[in-house]
C-alpha positions, -999 to 999 in steps of 0.1 A, spaced: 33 236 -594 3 239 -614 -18 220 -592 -5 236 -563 -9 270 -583 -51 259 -589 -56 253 -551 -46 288 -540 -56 303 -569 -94 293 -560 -85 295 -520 -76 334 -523 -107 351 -520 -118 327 -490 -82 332 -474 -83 371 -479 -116 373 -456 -101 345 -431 -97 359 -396 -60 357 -379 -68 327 -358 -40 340 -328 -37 374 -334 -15 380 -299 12 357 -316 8 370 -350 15 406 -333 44 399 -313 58 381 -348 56 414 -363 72 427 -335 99 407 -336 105 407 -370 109 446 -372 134 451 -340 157 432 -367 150 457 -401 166 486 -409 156 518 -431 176 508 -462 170 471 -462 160 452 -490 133 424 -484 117 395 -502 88 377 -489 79 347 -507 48 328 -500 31 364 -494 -1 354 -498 -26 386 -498 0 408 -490 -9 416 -455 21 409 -436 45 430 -462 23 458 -461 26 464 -419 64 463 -425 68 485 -453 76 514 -432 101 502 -415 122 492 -448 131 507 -478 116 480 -500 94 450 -499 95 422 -530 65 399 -518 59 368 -539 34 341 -538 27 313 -565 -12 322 -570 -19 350 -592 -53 357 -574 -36 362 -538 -12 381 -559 -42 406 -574 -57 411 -541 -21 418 -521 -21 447 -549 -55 463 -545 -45 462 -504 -11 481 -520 -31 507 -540 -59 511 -515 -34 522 -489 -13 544 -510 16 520 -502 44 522 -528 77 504 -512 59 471 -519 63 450 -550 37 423 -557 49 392 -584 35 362 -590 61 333 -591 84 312 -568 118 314 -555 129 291 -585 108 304 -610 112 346 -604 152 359 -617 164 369 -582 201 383 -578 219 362 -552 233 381 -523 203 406 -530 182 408 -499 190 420 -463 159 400 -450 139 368 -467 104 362 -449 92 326 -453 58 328 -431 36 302 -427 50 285 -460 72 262 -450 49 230 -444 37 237 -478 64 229 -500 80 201 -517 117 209 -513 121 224 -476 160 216 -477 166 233 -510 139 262 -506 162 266 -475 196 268 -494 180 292 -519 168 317 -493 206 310 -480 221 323 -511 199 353 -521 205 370 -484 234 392 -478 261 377 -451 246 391 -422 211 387 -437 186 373 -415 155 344 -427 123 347 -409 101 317 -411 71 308 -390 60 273 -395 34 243 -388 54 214 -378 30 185 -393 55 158 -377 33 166 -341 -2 173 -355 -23 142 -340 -20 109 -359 -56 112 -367 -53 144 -387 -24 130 -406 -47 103 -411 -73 127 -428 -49 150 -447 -42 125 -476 -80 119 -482 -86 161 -480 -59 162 -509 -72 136 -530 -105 159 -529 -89 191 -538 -96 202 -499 -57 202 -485 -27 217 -502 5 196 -502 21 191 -470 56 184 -456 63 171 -428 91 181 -400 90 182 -365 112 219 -348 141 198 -344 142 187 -381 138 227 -394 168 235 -368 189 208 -384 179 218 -418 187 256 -414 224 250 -397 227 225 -421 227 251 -449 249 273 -431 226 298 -407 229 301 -375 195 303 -351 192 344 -336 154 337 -321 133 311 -314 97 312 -302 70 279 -300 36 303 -300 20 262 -294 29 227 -294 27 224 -334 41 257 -343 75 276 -341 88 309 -355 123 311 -363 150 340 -369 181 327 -384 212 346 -397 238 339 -420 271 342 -410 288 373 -420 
């Protein structure tokens, strides 16, 4: 954790000034995403990064928890916060493991672009599982590393050994599927945006 912890930590400032590479995708994501919340829901994104993401969907919730393991992404998500007068929004450093979150909590858990970055994908999976309401619905949008070119997942070991590439799991959209209905969600949306990338709406049975 704390290596992974260091590596965003000193990434945040260059992330929070990083374009959106698709931003078509990214806005029919949002999109998307809010045709499913509700006035009174409850959500918890982990993995928030800056805080961008939570901060378009605040007003179409009644309140945000956004979470990310680097307490410099965290500072900066709540500058954005303050800057726009946004108050539904809660910033907190920590993880899913490490924060005190009340199962059975949260109407919505967004998990975006996070994913590939994690050790445990199977039991960050049956975690969000158990802090959504039945009903609840998990958002992720993911990398799937298992069909980047061989010669990337060549490189990628060498860029970690150099402090230059965060950790990196590996799963192709078939894999994430199985691992969601696999800890007990059933798959509402689906959407490849490309050929290495999917974006997922499961629900949890009621």
């Amino acid at each position: 954790m704390k290596t992974q912890q260091a590596f965003w930590d000193k990434a945040a400032a260059r992330y929070a000034k990083a374009p959106i590479r698709d931003e078509a995708s990214y806005q029919k994501k949002l999109a998307t995403t809010q045709t499913y919340f509700r006035p009174d829901w409850r959500v918890l994104e982990f993995g928030c990064g800056t805080g961008s993401t939570a901060l378009i969907h605040a007003p179409h919730v009644s309140h945000i928890l956004a979470t990310d393991i680097s307490g410099n992404m965290i500072e900066i998500a709540q500058g954005k916060a303050q800057a726009a007068g946004i108050e539904n929004v809660r910033f907190e450093r920590g993880t899913l493991d490490s924060l005190a979150l009340e199962p059975g909590s949260f109407d919505a858990v967004l998990g975006l672009n996070i994913l590939h970055l994690l050790d445990d994908v199977k039991g960050t999976i049956a975690r969000v599982h158990s802090l959504l309401k039945p009903g609840g619905i998990f958002v992720s949008s993911s990398v799937m590393m298992a069909e980047i070119p061989w010669y990337w997942r060549m490189l990628i070991p060498v860029a970690q050994l150099v402090g230059l590439a965060p950790n990196i799991a590996r799963f192709s959209k078939n894999g994430l599927v199985k691992m969601l209905t696999d800890a007990g969600f059933s798959i509402d949306h689906e959407w490849q945006p490309g050929k290495m990338s999917v974006f997922i709406v499961a629900k949890k049975s009621v």
